[in-house]
N, C-alpha and C positions, 0 to 999 in steps of 0.2 A: 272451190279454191284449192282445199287442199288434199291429197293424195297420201295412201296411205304409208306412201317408202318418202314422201318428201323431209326435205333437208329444213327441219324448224329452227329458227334462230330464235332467243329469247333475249328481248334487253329487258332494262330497267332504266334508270334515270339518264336522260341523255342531257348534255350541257348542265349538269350540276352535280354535285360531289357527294353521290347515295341519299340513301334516308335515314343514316344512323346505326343501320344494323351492321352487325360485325361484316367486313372485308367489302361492303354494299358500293366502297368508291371502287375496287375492279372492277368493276362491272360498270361504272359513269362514262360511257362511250360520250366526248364531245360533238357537237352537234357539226361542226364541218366534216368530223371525220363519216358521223350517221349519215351525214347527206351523200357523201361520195359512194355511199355501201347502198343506199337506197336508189341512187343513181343508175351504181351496176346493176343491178339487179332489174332497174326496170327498161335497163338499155338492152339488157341480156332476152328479157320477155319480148319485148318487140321484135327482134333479130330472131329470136330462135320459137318463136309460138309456142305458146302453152306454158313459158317457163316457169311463171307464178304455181302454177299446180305441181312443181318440184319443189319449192321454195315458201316456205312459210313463215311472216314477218309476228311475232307474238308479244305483247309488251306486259309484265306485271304490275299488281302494284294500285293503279288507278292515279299516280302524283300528277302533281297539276302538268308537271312537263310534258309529258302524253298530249296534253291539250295546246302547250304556248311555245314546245319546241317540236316533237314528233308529227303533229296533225300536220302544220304546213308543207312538211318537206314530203309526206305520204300524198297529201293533195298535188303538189307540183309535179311530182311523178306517177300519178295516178296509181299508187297501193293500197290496196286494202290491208288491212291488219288482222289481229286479235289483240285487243286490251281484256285484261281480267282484271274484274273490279274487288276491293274488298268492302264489303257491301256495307259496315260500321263506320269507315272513313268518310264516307261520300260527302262531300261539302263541310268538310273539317279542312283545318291549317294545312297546307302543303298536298292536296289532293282537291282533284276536280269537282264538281256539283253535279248536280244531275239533271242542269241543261245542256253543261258540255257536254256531258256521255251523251246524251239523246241527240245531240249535234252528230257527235260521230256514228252515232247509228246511222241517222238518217242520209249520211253521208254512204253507209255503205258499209261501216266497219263493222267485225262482229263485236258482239258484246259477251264475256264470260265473268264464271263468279275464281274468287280467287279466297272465297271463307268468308266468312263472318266477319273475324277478329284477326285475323293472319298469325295462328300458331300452330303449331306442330301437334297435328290435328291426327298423329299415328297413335300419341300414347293416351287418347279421349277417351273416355267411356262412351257405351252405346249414344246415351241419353244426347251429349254433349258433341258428339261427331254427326248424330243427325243433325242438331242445330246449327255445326258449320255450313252443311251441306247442302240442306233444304230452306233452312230461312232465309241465307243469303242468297239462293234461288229466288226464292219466293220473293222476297224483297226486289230484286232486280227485275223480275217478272213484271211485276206491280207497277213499278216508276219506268218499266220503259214500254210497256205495254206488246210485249213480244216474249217468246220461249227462248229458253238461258238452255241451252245444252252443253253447256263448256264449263269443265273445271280445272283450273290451273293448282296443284297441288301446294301449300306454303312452303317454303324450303327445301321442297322436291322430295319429301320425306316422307312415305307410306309406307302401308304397309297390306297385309291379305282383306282386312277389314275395311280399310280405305277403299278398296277395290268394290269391295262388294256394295259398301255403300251409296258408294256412288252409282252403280248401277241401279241398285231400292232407288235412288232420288230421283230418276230419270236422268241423268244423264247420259251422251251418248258418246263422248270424248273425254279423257281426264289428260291432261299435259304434266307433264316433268319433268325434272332436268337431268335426268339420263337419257343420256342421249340413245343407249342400247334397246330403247324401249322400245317397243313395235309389234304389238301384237293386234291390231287393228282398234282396240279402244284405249289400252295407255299407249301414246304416242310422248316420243322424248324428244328432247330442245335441246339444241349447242348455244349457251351459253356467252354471247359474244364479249370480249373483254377489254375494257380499256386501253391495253398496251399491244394490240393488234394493231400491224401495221395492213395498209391498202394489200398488198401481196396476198399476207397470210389469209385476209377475208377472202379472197378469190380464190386461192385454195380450198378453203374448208368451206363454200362454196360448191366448187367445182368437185373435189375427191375425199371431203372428210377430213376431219382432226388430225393433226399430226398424229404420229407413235408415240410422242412423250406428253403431247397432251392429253393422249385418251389415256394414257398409262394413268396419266394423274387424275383424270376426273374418276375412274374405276376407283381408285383408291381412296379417293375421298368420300365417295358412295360406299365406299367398304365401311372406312373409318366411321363415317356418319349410322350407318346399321350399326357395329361395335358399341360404339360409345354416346350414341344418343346425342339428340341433337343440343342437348344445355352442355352436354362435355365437350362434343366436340368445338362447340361454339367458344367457349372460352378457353380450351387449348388451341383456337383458330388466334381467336384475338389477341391472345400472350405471345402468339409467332407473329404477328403482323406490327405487333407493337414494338419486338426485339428488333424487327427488320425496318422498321422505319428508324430507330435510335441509330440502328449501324448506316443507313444512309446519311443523317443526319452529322454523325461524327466524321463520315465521309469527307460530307462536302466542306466541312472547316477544317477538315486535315489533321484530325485526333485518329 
C-alpha cells in the first residue's frame, strides 16, 4: 500500500472535539470535511492508478471514532488505512474493543501498536521502553491473531533509543510526526488540521506543506527536542489558553 517517499497524512478524532490532551481539538478534523479529503483522494486513485501507494491514510489513538465515524466513509470509498492501537485502552470509555479492531482487520485495514500506555516513551528506561514496545506488540498479536509490524510513535517524540528499540522488537516501520522523516524505517506523517480548508488539502496533497507551515512544524520539533515534551506541553497549553480568551473577548467586543 504504501511506498517509501509516499505523502502520510495522520488524523486523529474525526467529528468530535480531541481526547483531552493539550491542543488534541487542532487536529478534530469534522467528518464532512474527512469525507470530502477521503473522497479526493480516492477519486484521485481511480483516475491516476496506483495513487494510494503515494498517499497514506494513518489514524492514532484507537477512539471509538475510528470505528462510528472514519470506518464508514474508508468503506464507501474503498480505503484502506493504518489505525495504531494503544493496546491499555482497548475496550475502555471513549475507544474501541477488540471486535471492532478485528472488524477492521478483517476488513483489510492495517493494524499497528501505538504503546502500551501512550507516553512519551523517549525519556523511559530500558526496562519500561521494552514494555511500550513489545507487550503492546504482543498483546495485539494475541487478540488479533496476526503480526503487528507498525509503530506509531506517542507525541512523535523519540529519540536514538526509540529507534533501536524498535528494531530489537521486531518492527519493521515506526511512524512520526515529522513529516522530514524518511529514511526507509522512520517514515513521517503531515498532520492534517482542523482549520484546513478543501484547497490547502489538495495542495499538501499534491506539493507539500506550505513554507510557513513546514517552518512551523520544524520548529515545534525543535521546541519539542529543547524543552521536553511536559515543558513544552504546558508552555503549548498556556498559549492556547491566552489565544482562546483573546478570541473570546473578541467576539463580545472587549
Amino acid at each position: 500500500m504504501m511506498k517509501n517517499k509516499a505523502r502520510i497524512l495522520l488524523y486523529h478524532s474525526i467529528g468530535a472535539d480531541g481526547n483531552g490532551e493539550v491542543g488534541s481539538q487542532l487536529y478534530s478534523v469534522s467528518i464532512e470535511d474527512f469525507k470530502q479529503q477521503m473522497a479526493y483522494i480516492s477519486k484521485r486513485s481511480n483516475s491516476r492508478g496506483g495513487f494510494l501507494s503515494s498517499v497514506a491514510v494513518t489514524f492514532d489513538d484507537g477512539g471509538i471514532t475510528d470505528f462510528t465515524n472514519v470506518y464508514p466513509v474508508l468503506k464507501e470509498f474503498g480505503i484502506r488505512a493504518y489505525f495504531f492501537i494503544i493496546a491499555s485502552k482497548v475496550g475502555t470509555r471513549g475507544y474501541m474493543n477488540w471486535q471492532q479492531i478485528k472488524e477492521l482487520k478483517n476488513y483489510g485495514m492495517i493494524i499497528g501498536s501505538h504503546g502500551l500506555s501512550h507516553r512519551n516513551i523517549a525519556g523511559l528506561s530500558d526496562e519500561e521502553l521494552n514494555q511500550e514496545l513489545m507487550e503492546s506488540k504482543k498483546i495485539l498479536e494475541e487478540s488479533l491473531n496476526e503480526r503487528v509490524d507498525y509503530f506509531a510513535v506517542p507525541f512523535g517524540f523519540y529519540n536514538k533509543k526509540v529507534i533501536e528499540k524498535a528494531k530489537e522488537a521486531g518492527y519493521k516501520r515506526v511512524f512520526t510526526s515529522k513529516f522530514t522523516d524518511n529514511d526507509g524505517f522512520k517514515h513521517g506523517r503531515i498532520a492534517v488540521k482542523k482549520n484546513w480548508d478543501f484547497n490547502y488539502f489538495v495542495k499538501v496533497i499534491n506539493s507539500g506543506l506550505s513554507v510557513t507551515d513546514r517552518s512551523r512544524e520544524l520548529i515545534k520539533h525543535a521546541s519539542r527536542k529543547i524543552l521536553g515534551v511536559g515543558n513544552y506541553n504546558r508552555i503549548r497549553k498556556a498559549i492556547l489558553k491566552e489565544q482562546k480568551r483573546n478570541k473570546l473577548l473578541e467576539a463580545i467586543g472587549k
